[in-house]
SEPAKE-372158 format. One record per residue (C-alpha): residue in three letters; x, y, z. Coordinates in steps of 0.1 Angstrom, whole numbers, padded with zeros to 4 digits, always signed. Each point is the difference from the previous one (the first is absolute). Last residue first. Example, Ala and Ser with C-alpha at 12.3 -4.5 7.8 and 13.67 -1.06 7.14 Angstrom:
<rs>
ser+0137-0011+0071 ala-0014-0034+0007 
</rs>
This chain:
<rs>
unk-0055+0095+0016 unk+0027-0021+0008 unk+0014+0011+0030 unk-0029+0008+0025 unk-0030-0018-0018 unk+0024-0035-0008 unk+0012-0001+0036 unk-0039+0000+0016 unk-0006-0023-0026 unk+0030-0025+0009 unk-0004+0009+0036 unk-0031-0017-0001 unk+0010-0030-0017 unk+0026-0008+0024 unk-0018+0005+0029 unk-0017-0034-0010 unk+0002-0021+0033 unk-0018+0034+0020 unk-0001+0037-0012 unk+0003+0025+0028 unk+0022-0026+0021 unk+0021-0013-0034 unk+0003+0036-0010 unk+0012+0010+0041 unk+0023-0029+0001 unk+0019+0010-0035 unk+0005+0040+0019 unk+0013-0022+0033 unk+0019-0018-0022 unk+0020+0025-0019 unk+0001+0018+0031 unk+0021-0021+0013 unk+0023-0003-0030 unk+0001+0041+0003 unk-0023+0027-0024 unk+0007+0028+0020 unk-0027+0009+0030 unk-0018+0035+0005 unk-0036-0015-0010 unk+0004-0041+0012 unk-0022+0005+0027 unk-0030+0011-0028 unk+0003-0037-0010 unk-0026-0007-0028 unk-0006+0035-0012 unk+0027+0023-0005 unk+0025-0020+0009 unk-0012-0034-0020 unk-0006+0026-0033 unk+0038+0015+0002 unk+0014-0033+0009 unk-0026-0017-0032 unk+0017+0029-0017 unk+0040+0001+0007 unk+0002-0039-0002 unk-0015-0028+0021 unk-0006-0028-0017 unk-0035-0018+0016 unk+0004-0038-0001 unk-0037-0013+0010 unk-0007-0016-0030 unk+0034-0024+0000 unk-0012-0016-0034 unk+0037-0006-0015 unk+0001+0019-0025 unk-0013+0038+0006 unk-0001+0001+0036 unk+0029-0021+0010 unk+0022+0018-0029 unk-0011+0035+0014 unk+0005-0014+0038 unk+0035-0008-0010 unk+0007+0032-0016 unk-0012+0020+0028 unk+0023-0025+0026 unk+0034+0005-0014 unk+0010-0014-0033 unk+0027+0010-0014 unk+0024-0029+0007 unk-0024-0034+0005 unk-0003-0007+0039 unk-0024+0020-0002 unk-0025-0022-0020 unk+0004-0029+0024 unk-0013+0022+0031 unk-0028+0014-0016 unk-0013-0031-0016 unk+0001-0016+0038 unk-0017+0034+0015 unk-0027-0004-0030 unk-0009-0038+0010 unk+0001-0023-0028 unk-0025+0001-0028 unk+0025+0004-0025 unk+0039+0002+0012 unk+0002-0034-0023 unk-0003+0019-0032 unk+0030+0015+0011 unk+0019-0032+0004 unk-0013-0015-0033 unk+0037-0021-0004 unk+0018-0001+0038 unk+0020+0032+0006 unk+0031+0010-0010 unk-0011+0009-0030 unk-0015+0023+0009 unk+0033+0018+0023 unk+0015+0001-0039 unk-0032+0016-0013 unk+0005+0022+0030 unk+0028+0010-0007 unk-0003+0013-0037 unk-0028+0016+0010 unk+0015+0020+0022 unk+0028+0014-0014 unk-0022+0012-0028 unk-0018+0019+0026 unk+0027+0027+0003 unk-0004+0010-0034 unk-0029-0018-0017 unk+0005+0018-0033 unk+0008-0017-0028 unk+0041+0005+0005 unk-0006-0015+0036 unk-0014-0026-0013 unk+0028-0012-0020 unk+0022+0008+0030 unk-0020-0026+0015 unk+0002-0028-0022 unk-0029-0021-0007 unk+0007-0037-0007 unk-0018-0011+0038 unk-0037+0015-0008 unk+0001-0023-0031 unk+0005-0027+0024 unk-0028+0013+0024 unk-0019+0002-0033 unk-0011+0034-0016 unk-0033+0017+0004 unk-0024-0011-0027 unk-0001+0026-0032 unk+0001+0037+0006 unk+0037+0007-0006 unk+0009-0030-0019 unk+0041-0006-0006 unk-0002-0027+0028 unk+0022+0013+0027 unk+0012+0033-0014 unk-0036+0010-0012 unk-0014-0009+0029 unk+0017+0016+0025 unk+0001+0029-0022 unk-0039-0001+0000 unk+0004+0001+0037 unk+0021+0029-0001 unk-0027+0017-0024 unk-0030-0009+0023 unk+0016+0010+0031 unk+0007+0030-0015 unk-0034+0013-0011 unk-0015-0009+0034 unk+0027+0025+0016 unk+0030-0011+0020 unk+0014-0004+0034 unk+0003-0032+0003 unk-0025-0019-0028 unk+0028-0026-0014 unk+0000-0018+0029 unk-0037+0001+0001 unk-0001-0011-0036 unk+0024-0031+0010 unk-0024-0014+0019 unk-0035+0008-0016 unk+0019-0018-0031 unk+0011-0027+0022 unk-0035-0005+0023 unk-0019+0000-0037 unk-0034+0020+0011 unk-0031-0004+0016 unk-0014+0032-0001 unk-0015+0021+0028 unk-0030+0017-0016 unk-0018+0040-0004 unk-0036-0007-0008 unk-0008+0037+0013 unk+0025+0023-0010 unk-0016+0037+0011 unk-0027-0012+0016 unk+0024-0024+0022 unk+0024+0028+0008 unk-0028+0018+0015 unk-0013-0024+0020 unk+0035-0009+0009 unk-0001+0028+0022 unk-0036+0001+0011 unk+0013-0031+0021 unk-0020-0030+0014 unk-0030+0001-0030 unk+0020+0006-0025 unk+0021-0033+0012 unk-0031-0018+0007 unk-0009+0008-0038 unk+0035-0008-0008 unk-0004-0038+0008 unk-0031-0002-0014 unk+0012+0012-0035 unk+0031-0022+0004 unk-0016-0031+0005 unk+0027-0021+0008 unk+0025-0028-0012 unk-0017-0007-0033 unk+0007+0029-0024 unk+0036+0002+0011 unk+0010+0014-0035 unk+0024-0022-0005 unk-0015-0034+0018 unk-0032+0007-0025 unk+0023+0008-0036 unk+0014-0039+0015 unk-0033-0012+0002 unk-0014+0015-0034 unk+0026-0015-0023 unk+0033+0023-0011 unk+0012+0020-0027 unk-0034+0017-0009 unk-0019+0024+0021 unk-0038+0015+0000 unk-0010+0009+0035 unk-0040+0009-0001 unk-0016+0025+0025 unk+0000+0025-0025 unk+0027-0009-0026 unk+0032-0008+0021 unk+0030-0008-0023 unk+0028-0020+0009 unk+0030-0014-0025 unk+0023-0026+0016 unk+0032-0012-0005 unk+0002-0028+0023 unk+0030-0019+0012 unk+0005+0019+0032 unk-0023+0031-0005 unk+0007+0020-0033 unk-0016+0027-0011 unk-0027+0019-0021 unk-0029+0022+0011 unk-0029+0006-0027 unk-0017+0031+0001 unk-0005+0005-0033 unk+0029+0027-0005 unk+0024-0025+0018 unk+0010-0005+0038 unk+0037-0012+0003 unk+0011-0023+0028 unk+0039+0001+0012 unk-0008+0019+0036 unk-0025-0026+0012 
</rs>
């Protein structure tokens, strides 16, 4: 959720669709305003699996992700906006956290003249100008978003929201048909939006981690298509239908903390 801001009383702000929300946690408490209970629920994923349980097998399987879990236990998959999750991911190529935040407040900005308020419009998405973005700092990825606005809107109206709950190989193979977006980037939009749990991105850590440990065959290889999938297959094998949460910790001790 690159655009949320965490404040001196622990209170994280940001938008999700519509929403604005504010979210506090206070023990074992979640405080929030800007939306009702069941859609603060669907957000947070607080009904679709018990993720204490679930990582107690995990630590229980693999001393690895023991040690991520005591580390940042309580760690979540999100459900968040497929078009802001979209077009952050095409924004995120070869760039630092930091970055992606302030191109995507650019994005914004330009489109609806609100950096942190609700993500623009498909049809606010369509006014922006890419030389514009270009001079606010998306370089090479300015290009892209402008096209693929235009290829959205190509598509029948909620078509992302749509990919949802289908297959991961079918949301795979619609999302790369968009320019930018190769197979990493589509699994980090499946994972994060559109509840694919056991997309696993594969980038220089979880490759790193997935060598090391999951797929020891793998050692002396390069980071090839192929072995894109034979690294994603060895997660999902290791960590079952929700691989994707488990690479999320293990990806959060290695290049976040």
């Amino acid at each position: 959720m690159f655009r949320w801001q965490l404040d001196e009383e622990g209170w994280c702000m940001g938008a999700v669709g519509e929403h604005v929300l504010r979210l506090r946690q206070q023990g074992r408490l979640v405080e929030f305003t800007g939306a009702d209970e069941s859609f603060v629920r669907s957000f947070l994923r607080l009904d679709d699996l018990s993720l204490t349980e679930q990582a107690r097998r995990w630590c229980a399987l693999d001393p690895l992700f023991a040690k991520a879990w005591e580390g940042q236990s309580g760690l979540r998959i999100l459900r968040q906006d497929p078009q802001e999750c979209f077009f952050s991911f095409l924004c995120a190529a070869v760039a630092p956290i930091a970055r992606i935040r302030k191109m995507l407040e650019a994005v914004c900005d330009e489109a609806t003249g609100d950096p942190f308020g609700q993500f623009p419009t498909l049809e606010q998405l369509l006014t922006l100008r890419e030389s514009r973005l270009r001079e606010r700092g998306l370089g090479f990825r300015a290009e892209r978003v402008v096209l693929a606005a235009r290829k959205l809107a190509e598509k029948p109206e909620s078509w992302l929201e749509s990919l949802r709950g289908r297959p991961l190989v079918e949301i795979e193979a619609e999302l790369t048909q968009f320019p930018g977006i190769g197979r990493k980037i589509a699994d980090c939009i499946a994972l994060f939006s559109l509840d694919a749990d056991s997309a696993v991105p594969v980038d220089t850590h979880i490759w790193r981690i997935t060598k090391t440990h999951y797929a020891p065959e793998l050692s002396a290889l390069s980071l090839t298509p192929a072995n894109y999938e034979r690294a994603s297959a060895a997660f999902q094998r290791k960590f079952g239908p929700y691989a994707g949460w488990a690479q999320q910790t293990l990806f959060y001790q290695q290049a976040v903390k």
